[in-house]
PAZAPA-4460 file (N, C-alpha, C; in steps of 0.05 Angstrom, whole numbers, plus 32768, in hexadecimal, padded with zeros to 4 digits):
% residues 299
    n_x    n_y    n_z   ca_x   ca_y   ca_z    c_x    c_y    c_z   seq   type   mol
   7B8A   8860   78C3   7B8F   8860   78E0   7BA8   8850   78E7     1      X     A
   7BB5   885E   7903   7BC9   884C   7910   7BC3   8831   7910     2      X     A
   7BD4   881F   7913   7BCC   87FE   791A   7BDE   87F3   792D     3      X     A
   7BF1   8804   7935   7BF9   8800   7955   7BE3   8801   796B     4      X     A
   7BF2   87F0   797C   7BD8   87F5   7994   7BE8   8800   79AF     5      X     A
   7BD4   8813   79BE   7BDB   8822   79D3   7BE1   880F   79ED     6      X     A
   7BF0   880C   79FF   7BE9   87FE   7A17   7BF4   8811   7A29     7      X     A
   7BF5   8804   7A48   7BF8   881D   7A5E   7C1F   880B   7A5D     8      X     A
   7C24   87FC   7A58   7C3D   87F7   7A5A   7C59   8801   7A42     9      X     A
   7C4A   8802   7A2E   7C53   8823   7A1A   7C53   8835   7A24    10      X     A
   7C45   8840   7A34   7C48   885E   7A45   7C56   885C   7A4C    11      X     A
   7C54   8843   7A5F   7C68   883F   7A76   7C7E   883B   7A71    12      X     A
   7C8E   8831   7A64   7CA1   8835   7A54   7CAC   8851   7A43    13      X     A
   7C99   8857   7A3A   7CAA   8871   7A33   7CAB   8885   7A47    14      X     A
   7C9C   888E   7A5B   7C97   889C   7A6C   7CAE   8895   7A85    15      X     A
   7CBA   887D   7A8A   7CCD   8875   7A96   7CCF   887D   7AB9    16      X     A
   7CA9   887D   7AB7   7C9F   887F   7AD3   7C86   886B   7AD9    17      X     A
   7C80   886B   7AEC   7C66   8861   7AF4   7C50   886D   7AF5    18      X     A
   7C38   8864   7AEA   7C20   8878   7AE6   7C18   887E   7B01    19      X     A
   7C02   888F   7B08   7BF8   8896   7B22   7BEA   887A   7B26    20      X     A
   7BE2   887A   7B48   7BD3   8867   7B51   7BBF   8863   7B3E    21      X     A
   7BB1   884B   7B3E   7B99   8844   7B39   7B94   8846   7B15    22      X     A
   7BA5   885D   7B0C   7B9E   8860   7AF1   7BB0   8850   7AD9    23      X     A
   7B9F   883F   7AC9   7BAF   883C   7AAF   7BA5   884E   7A94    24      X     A
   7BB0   8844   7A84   7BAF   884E   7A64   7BAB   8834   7A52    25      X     A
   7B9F   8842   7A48   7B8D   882C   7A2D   7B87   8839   7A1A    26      X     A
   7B79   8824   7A01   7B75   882D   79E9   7B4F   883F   79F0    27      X     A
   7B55   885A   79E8   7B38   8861   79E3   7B2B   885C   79CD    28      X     A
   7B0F   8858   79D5   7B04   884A   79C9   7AE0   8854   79C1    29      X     A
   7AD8   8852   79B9   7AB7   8866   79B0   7AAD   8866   79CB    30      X     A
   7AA4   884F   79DC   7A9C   8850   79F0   7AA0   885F   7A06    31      X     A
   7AB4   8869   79FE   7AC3   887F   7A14   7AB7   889C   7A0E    32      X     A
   7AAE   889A   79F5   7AAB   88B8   79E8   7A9D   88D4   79F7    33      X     A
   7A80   88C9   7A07   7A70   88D3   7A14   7A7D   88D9   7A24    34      X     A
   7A8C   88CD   7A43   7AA2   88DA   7A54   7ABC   88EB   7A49    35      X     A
   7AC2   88E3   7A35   7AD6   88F7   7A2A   7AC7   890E   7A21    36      X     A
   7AB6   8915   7A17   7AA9   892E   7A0F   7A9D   8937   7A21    37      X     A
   7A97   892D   7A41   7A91   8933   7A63   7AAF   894B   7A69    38      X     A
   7AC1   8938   7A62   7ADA   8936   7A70   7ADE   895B   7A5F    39      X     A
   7AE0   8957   7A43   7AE9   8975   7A38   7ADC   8982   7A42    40      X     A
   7ABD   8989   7A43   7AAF   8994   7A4F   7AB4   89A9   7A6F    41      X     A
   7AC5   8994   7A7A   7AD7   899D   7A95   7AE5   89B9   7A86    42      X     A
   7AE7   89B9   7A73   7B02   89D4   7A6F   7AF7   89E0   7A57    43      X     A
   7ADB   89EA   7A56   7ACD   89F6   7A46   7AD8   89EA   7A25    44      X     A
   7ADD   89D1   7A21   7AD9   89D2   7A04   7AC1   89D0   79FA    45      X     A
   7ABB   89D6   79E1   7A9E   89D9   79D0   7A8F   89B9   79D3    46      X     A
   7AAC   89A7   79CB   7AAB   898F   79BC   7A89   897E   79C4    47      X     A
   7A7D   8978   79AD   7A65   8962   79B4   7A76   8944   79AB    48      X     A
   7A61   892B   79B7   7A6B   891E   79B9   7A69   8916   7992    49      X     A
   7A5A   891D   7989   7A61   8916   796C   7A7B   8922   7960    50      X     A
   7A84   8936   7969   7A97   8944   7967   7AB8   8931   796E    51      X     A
   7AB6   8926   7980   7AC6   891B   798D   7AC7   8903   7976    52      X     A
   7AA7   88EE   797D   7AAB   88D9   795C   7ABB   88E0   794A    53      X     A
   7AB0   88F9   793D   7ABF   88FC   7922   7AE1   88FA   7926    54      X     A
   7AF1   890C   7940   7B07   8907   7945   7B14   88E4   793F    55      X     A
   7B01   88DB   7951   7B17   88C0   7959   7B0C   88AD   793B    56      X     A
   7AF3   88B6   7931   7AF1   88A4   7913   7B09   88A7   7904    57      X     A
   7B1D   88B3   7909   7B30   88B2   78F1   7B4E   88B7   78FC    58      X     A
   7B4D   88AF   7917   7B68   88AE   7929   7B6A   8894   793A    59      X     A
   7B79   88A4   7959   7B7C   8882   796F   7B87   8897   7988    60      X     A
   7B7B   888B   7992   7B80   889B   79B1   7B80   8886   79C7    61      X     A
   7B89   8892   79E5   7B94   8882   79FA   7B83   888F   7A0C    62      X     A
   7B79   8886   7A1A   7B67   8893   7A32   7B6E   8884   7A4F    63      X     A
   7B7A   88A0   7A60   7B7D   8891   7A7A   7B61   8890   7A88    64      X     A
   7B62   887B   7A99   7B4D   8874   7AB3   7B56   8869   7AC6    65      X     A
   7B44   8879   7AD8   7B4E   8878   7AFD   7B2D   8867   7B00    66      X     A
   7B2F   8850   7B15   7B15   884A   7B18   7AFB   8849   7B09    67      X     A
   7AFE   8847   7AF2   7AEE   883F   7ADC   7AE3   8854   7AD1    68      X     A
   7AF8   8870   7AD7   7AEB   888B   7AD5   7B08   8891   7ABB    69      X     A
   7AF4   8896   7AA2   7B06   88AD   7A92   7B1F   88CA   7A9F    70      X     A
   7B32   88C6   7A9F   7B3B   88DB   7AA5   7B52   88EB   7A9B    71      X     A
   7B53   88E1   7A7D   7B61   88E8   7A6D   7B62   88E1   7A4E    72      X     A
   7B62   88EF   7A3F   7B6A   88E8   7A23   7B87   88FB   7A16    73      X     A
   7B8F   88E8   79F6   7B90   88F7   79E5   7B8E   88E0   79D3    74      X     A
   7B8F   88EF   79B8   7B90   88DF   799F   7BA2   88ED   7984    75      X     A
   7BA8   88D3   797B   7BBA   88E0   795D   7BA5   88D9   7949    76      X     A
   7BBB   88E3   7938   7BA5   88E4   7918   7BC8   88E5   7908    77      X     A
   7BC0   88C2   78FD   7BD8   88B8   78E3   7BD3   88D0   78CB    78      X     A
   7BDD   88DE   78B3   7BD8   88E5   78A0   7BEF   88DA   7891    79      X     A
   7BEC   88CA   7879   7BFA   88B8   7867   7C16   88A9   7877    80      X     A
   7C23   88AB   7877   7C3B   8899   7882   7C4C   88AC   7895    81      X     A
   7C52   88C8   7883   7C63   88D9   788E   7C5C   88EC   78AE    82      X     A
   7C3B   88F6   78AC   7C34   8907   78C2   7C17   8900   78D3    83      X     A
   7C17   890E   78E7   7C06   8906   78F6   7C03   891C   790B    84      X     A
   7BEE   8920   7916   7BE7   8935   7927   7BDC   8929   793B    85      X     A
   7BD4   893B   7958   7BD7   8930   796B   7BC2   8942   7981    86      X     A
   7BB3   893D   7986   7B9E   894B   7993   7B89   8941   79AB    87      X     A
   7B78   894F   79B4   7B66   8946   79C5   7B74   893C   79E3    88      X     A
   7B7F   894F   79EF   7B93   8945   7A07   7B89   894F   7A10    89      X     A
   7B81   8942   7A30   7B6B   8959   7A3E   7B6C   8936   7A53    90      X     A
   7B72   8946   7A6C   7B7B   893B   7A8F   7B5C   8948   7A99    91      X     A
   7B53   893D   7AAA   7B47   8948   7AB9   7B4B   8953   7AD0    92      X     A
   7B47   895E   7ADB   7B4D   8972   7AE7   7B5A   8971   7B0C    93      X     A
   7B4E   895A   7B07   7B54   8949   7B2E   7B6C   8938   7B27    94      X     A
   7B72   8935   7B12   7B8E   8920   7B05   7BA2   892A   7AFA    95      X     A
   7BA5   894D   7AFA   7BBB   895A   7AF2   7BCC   8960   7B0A    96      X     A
   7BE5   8960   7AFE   7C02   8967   7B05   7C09   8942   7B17    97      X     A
   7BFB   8933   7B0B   7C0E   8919   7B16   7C13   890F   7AFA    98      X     A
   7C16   8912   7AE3   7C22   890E   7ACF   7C1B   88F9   7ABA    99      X     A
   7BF7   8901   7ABC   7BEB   88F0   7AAA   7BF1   88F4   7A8E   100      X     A
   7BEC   8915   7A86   7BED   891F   7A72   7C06   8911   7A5E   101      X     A
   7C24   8913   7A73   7C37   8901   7A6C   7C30   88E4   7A5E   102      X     A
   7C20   88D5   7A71   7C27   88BA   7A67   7C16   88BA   7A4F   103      X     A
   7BFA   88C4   7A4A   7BF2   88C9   7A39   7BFD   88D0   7A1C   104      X     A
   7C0C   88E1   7A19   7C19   88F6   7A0E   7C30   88D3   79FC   105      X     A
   7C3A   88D3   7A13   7C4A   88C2   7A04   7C3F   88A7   79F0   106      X     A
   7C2A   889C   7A09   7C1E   8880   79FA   7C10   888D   79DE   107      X     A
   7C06   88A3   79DA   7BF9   88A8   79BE   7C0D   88B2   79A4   108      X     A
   7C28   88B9   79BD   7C3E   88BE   79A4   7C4A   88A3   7994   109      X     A
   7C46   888E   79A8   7C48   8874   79A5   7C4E   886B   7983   110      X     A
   7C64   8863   7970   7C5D   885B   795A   7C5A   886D   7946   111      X     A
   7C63   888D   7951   7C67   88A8   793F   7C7E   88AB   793E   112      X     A
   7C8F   889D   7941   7CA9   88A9   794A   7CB6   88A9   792B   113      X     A
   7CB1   88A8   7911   7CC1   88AC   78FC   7CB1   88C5   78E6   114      X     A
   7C99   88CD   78F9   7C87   88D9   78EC   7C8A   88F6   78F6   115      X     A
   7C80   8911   78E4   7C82   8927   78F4   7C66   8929   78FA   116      X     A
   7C5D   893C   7910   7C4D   892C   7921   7C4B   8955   7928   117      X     A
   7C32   8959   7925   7C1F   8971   7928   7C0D   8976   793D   118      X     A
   7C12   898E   7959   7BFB   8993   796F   7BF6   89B3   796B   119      X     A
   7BDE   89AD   7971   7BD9   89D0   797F   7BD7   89CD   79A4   120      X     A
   7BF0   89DB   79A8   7BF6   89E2   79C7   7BE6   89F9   79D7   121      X     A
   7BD6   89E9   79EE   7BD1   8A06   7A02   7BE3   8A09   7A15   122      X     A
   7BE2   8A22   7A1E   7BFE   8A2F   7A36   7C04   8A17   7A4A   123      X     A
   7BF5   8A09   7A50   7BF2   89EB   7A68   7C06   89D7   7A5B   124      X     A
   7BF8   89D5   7A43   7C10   89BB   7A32   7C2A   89C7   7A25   125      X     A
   7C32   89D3   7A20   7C42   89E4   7A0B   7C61   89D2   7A19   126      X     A
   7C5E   89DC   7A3D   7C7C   89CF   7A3D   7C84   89B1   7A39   127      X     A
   7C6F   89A0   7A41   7C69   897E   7A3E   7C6F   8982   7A27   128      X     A
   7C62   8990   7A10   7C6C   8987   79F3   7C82   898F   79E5   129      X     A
   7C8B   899E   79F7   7CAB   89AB   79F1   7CBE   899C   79FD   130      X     A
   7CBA   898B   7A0F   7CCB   8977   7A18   7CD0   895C   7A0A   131      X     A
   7CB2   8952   79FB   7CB2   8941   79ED   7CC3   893D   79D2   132      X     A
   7CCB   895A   79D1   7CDF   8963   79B9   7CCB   8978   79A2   133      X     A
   7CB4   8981   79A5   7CA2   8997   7992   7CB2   89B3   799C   134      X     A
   7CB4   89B9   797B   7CB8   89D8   7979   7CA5   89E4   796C   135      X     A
   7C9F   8A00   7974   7C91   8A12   7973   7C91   8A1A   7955   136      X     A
   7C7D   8A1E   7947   7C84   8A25   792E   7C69   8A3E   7924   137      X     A
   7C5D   8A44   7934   7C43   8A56   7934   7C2C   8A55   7940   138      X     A
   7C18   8A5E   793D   7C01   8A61   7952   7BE5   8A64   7948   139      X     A
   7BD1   8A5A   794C   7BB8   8A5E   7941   7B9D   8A67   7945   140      X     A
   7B97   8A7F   7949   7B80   8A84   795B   7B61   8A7F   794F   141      X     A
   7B51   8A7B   7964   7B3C   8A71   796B   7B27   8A8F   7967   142      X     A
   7B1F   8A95   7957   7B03   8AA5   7950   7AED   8A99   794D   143      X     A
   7AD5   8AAA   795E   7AB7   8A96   795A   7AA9   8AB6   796E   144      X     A
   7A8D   8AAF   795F   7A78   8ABC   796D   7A5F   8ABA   7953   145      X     A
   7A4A   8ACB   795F   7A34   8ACB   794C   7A3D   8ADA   7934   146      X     A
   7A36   8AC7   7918   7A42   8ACE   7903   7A2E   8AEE   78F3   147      X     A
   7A3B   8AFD   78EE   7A32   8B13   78D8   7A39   8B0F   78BC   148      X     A
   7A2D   8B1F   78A5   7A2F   8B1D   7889   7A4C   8B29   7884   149      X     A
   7A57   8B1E   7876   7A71   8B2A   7876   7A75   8B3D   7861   150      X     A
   7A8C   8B4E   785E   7A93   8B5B   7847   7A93   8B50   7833   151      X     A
   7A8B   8B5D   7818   7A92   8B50   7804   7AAA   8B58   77FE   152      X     A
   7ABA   8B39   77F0   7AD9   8B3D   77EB   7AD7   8B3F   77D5   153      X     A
   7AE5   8B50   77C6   7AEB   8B3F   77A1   7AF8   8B2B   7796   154      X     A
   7AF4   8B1B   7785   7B03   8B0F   777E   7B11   8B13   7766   155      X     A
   7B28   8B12   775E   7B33   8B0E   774B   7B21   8B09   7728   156      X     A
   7B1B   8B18   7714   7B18   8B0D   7702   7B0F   8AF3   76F8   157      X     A
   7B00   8AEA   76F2   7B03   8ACF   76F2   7AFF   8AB4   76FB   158      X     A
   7B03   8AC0   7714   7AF9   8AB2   7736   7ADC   8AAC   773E   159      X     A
   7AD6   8A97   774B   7AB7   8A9A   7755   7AB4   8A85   7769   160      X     A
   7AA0   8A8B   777A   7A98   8A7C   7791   7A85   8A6D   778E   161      X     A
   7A88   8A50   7792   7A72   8A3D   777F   7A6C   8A27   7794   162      X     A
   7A58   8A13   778B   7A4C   89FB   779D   7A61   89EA   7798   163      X     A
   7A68   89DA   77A9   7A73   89C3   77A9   7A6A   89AA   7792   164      X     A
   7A7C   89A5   777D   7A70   8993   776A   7A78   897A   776C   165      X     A
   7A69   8969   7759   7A6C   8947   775F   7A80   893E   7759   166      X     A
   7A94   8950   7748   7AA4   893A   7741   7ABF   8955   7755   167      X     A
   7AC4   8965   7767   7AD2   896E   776F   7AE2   8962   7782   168      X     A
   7AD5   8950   7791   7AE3   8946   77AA   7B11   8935   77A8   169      X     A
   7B13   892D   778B   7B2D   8929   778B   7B3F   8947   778B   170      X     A
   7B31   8957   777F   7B45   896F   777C   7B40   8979   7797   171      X     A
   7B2F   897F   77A7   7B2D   8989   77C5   7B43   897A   77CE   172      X     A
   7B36   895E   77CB   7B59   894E   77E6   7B6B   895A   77E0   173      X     A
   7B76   8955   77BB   7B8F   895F   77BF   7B9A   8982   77C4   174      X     A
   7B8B   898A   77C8   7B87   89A9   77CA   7B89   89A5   77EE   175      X     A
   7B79   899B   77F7   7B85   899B   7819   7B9C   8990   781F   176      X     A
   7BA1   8975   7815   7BBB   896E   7813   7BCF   897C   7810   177      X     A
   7BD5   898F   77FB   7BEF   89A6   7801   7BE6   89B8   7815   178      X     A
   7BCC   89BC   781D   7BC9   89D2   7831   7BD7   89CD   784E   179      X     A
   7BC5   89B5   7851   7BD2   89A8   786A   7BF3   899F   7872   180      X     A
   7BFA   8995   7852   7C18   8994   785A   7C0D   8973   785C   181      X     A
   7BFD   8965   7860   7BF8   8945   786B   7BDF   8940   7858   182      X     A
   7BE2   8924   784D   7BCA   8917   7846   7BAF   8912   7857   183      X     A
   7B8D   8921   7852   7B81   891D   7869   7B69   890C   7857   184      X     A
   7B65   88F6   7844   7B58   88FA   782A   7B39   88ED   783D   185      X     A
   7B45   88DB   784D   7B23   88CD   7858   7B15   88E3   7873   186      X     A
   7B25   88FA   7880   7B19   8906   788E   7B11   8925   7879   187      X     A
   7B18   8924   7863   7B0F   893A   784E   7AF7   892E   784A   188      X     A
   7AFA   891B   783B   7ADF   890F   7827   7AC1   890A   783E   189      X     A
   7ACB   890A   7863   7AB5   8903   7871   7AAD   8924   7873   190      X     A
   7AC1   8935   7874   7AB1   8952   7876   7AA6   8956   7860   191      X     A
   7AAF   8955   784C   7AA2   8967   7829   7A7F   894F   7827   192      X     A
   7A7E   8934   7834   7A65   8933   7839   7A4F   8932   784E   193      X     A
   7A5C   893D   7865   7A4E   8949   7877   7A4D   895F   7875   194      X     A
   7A5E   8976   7870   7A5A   898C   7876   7A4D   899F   785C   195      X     A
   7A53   89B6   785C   7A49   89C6   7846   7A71   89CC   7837   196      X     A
   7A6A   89CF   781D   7A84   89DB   7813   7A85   89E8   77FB   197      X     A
   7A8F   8A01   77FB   7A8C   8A13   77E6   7AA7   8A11   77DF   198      X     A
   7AAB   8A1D   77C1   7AC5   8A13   77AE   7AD1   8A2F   77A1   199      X     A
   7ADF   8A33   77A5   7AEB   8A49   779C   7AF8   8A46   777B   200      X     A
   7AF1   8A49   7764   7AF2   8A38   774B   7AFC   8A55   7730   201      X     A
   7B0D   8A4E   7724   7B0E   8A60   7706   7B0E   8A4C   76F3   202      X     A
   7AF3   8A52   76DE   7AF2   8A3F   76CA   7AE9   8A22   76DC   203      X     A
   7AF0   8A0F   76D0   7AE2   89F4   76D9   7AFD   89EB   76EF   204      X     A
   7B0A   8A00   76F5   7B24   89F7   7707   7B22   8A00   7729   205      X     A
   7B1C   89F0   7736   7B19   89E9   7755   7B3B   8A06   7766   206      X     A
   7B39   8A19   776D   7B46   8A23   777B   7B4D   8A1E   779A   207      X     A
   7B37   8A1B   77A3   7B37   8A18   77C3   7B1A   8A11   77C6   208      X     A
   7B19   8A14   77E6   7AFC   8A16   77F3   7AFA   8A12   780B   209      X     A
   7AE6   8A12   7814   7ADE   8A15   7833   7ACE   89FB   783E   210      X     A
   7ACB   89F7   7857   7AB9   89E5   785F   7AB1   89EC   7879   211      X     A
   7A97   89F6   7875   7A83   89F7   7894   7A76   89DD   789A   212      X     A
   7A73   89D8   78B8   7A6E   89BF   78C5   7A5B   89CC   78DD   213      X     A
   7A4D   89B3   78EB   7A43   89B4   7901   7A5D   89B5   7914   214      X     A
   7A62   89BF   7927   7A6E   89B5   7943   7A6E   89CC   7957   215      X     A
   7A73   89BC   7972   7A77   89D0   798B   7A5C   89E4   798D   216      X     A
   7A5A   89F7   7991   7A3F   8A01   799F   7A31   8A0C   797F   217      X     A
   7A43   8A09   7964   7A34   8A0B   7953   7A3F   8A01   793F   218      X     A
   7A41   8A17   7923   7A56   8A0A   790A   7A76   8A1C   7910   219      X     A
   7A86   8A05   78FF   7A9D   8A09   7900   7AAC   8A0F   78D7   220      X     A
   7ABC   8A21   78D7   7AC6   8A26   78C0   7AE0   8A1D   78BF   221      X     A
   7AE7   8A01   78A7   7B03   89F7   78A8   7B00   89E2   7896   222      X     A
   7B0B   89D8   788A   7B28   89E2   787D   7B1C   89FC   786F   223      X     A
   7B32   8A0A   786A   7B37   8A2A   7856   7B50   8A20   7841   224      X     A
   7B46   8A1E   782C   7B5E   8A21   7823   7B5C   8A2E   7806   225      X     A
   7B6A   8A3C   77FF   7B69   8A4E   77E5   7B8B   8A5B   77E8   226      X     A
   7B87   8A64   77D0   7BA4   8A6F   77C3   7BA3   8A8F   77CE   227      X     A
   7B9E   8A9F   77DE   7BA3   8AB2   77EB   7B9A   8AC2   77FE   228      X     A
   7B96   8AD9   780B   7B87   8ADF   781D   7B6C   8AEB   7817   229      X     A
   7B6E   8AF0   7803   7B4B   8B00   77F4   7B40   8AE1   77F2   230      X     A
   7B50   8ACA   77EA   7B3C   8ABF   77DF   7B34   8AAD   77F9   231      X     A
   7B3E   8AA7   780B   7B3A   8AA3   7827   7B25   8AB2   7835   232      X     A
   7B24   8AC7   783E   7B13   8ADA   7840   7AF9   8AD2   782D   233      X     A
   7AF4   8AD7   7819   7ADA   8ACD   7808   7AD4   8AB5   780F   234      X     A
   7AE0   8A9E   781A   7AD8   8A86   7817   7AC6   8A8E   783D   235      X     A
   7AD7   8A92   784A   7AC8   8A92   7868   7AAF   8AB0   7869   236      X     A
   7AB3   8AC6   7859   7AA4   8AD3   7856   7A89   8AC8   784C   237      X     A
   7A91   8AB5   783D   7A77   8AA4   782F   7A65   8A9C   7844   238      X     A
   7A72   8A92   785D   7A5D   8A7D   786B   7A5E   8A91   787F   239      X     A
   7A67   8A9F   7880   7A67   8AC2   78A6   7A4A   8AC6   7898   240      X     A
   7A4B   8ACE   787A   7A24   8AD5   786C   7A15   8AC2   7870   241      X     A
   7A29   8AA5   786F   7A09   8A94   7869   79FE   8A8C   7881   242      X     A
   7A11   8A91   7893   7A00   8A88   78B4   79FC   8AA0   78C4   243      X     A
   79FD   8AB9   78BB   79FE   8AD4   78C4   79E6   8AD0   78E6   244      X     A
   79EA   8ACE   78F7   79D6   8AC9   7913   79DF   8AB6   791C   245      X     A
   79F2   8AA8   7915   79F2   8A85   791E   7A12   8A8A   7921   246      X     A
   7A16   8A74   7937   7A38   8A74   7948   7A44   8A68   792C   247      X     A
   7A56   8A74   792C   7A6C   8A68   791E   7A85   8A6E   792B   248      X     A
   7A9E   8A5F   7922   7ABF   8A56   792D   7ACF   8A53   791A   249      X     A
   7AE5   8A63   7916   7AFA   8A59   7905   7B13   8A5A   7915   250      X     A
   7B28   8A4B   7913   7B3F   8A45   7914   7B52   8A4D   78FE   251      X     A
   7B67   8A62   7902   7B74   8A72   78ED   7B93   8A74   78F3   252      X     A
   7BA2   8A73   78E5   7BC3   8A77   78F3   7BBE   8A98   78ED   253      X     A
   7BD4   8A97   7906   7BD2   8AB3   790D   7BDC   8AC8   78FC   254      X     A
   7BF0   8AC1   78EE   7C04   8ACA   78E0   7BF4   8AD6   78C9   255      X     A
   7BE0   8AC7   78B9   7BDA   8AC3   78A5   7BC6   8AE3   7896   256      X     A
   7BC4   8AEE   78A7   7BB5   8B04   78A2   7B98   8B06   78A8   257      X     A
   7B84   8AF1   78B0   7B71   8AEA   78B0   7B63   8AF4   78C9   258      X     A
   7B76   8AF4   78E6   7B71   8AFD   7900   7B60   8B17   78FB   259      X     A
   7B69   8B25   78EA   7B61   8B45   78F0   7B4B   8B4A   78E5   260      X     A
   7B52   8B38   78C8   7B31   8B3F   78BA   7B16   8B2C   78C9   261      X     A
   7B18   8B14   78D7   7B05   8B08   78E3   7AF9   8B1A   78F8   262      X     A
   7B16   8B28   7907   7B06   8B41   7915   7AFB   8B52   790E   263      X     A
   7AFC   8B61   78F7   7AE8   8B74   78E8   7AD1   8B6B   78E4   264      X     A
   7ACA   8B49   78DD   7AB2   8B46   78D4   7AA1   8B3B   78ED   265      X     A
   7AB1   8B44   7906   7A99   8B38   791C   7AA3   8B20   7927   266      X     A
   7ABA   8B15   7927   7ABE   8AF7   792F   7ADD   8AFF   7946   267      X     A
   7AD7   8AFF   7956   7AEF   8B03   7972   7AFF   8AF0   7978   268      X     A
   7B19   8AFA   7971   7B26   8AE2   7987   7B1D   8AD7   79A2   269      X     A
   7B23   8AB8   79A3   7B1C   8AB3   79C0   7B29   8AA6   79D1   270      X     A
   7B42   8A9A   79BF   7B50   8A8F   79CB   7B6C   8A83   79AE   271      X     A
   7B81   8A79   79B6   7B9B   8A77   79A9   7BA7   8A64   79B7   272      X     A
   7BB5   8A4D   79A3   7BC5   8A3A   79A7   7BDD   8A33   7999   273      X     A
   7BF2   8A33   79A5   7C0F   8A2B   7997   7C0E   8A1A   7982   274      X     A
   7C17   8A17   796A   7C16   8A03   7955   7C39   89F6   7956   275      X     A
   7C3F   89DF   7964   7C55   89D2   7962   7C57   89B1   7955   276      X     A
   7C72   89B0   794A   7C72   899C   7931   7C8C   898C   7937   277      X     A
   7C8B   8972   7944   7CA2   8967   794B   7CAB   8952   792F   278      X     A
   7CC5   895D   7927   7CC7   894B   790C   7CC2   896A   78F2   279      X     A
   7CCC   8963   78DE   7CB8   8970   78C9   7CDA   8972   78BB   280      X     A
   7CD0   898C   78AB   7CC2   899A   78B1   7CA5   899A   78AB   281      X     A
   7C89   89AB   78AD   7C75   89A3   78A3   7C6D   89B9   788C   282      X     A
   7C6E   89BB   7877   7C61   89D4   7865   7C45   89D7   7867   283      X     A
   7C3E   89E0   7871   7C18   89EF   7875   7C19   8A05   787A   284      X     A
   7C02   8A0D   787D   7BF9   8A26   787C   7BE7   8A37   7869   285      X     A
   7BE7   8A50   7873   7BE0   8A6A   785C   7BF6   8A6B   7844   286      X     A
   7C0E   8A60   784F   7C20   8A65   783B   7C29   8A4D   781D   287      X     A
   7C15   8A35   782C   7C0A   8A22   7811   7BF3   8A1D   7811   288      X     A
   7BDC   8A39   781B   7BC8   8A29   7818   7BB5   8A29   7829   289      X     A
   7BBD   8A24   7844   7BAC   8A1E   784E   7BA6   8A33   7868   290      X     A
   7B8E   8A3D   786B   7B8A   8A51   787F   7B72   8A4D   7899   291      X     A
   7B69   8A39   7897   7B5A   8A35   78B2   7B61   8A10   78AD   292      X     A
   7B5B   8A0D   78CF   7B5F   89F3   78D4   7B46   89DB   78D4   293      X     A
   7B4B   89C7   78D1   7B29   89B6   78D9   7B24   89BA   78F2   294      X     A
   7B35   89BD   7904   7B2D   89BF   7927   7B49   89C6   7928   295      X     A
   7B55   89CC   7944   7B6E   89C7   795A   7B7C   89B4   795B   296      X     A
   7B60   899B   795D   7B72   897D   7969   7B7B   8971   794A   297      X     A
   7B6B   8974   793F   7B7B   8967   791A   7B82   8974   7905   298      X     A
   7B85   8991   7914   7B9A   899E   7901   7B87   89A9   78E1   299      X     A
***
């Protein structure tokens, strides 16, 4: 985690304005968590408040308040020295267009400034973060509904879809590690033992894999990572069967080929957000690796 600390006179300073009446900025903090998961709730996100925990367990965020009322977040997420991502920005709704989002925006950029530094943009933020200096570099859409059994894919010769084993967890990090393009090793190791994770393996050698989780109105599918698009497909096909009745969500770059086949197997787009990278460049993707995201806000 960061070890800078947020204040409203960092904003204020970089923002090179005065905040609105009544409201400052501060360090968020757990106690806040329940109003912040109120607050998303305002703009139909899924997020539960455990959901939110897991976020800030392994980041640092700034939360404005007007009158002892939550009325803003965001938070970063350090990954090793070089990168960091940036998520969970969300104004409420009686406090937009006087330029919270701004001061926010800045106090959490606070102390990133030699790092390249990763968001997923909606149409609302896109120009704020284009001013901040983020360029556009792709886009990621949002598929979810009640899951069906999926096609069976082939695999390759050789190939096979297996349980997650005891001694797998170093080769996963470093297997998300090139996916991601960023070191994620203590928010990997809290999913591979909360969640479920299947391994995509030839011989006693770890290829990729998947990880289904609890969150939002059900389970969520992320990280994806494997060496191509069949074997991508098999890993999320795995769990479209194993929760076949039950909500499931993946997060996919668009590019990647994945959009079309999630629509064949019953899973709709429902929504799409800009992927911009101030700094980098960043190598991720389908194209090292990596094909669905842990969430939006951490990439």
């Amino acid at each position: 985690m960061s070890d800078h600390v947020f204040t409203p006179q960092a904003a204020l300073a970089a923002v090179g304005r005065p905040l609105p009446d009544g409201v400052s900025v501060r360090r968020l903090n757990a106690d806040d968590l329940e109003a912040a998961q109120a607050l998303s709730r305002e703009f139909q996100w899924p997020h539960r408040v455990e959901d939110w925990r897991f976020g800030l367990a392994h980041g640092q965020g700034v939360a404005a308040v007007r009158d002892g009322e939550l009325v803003g977040t965001a938070v970063h997420w350090p990954w090793g020295k070089q990168y960091a991502t940036v998520g969970l920005v969300v104004v409420s709704p009686h406090m937009q267009g006087q330029r919270v989002g701004q001061h926010l925006m800045h106090a959490v950029m606070a102390g990133l400034e030699d790092r390249t530094v990763l968001l997923h943009a909606t149409p609302e933020g896109r120009g704020l973060y284009e001013r901040m200096g983020f360029a556009i570099t792709g886009e990621v859409r949002q598929h979810q509904s009640l899951a069906a059994p999926a096609q069976l894919v082939a695999l390759p010769q050789g190939q096979r879809l297996r349980p997650l084993g005891r001694n797998d967890a170093p080769t996963l990090v470093a297997l998300d590690a090139r996916a991601a393009g960023m070191p994620r090793e203590t928010m990997l190791r809290q999913l591979l033992a909360e969640g479920e994770t299947v391994v995509l393996a030839r011989g006693g050698e770890a290829l990729g894999f998947s990880i289904v989780r609890r969150f939002g109105r059900g389970h969520a599918i992320g990280p994806v990572v494997a060496p191509d698009l069949a074997s991508a497909q098999a890993l999320i096909g795995h769990w479209c069967s194993r929760y076949a009745g039950k909500f499931l969500r993946i997060d996919v770059d668009a590019a990647g080929g994945l959009p079309e086949w999630l629509e064949a197997q019953g899973l709709p787009r429902v929504g799409t957000v800009t992927t911009m990278v101030r700094g980098g460049p960043l190598e991720r993707g389908p194209a090292v690796g990596g094909w669905a995201l842990v969430n939006q806000a951490m990439g």
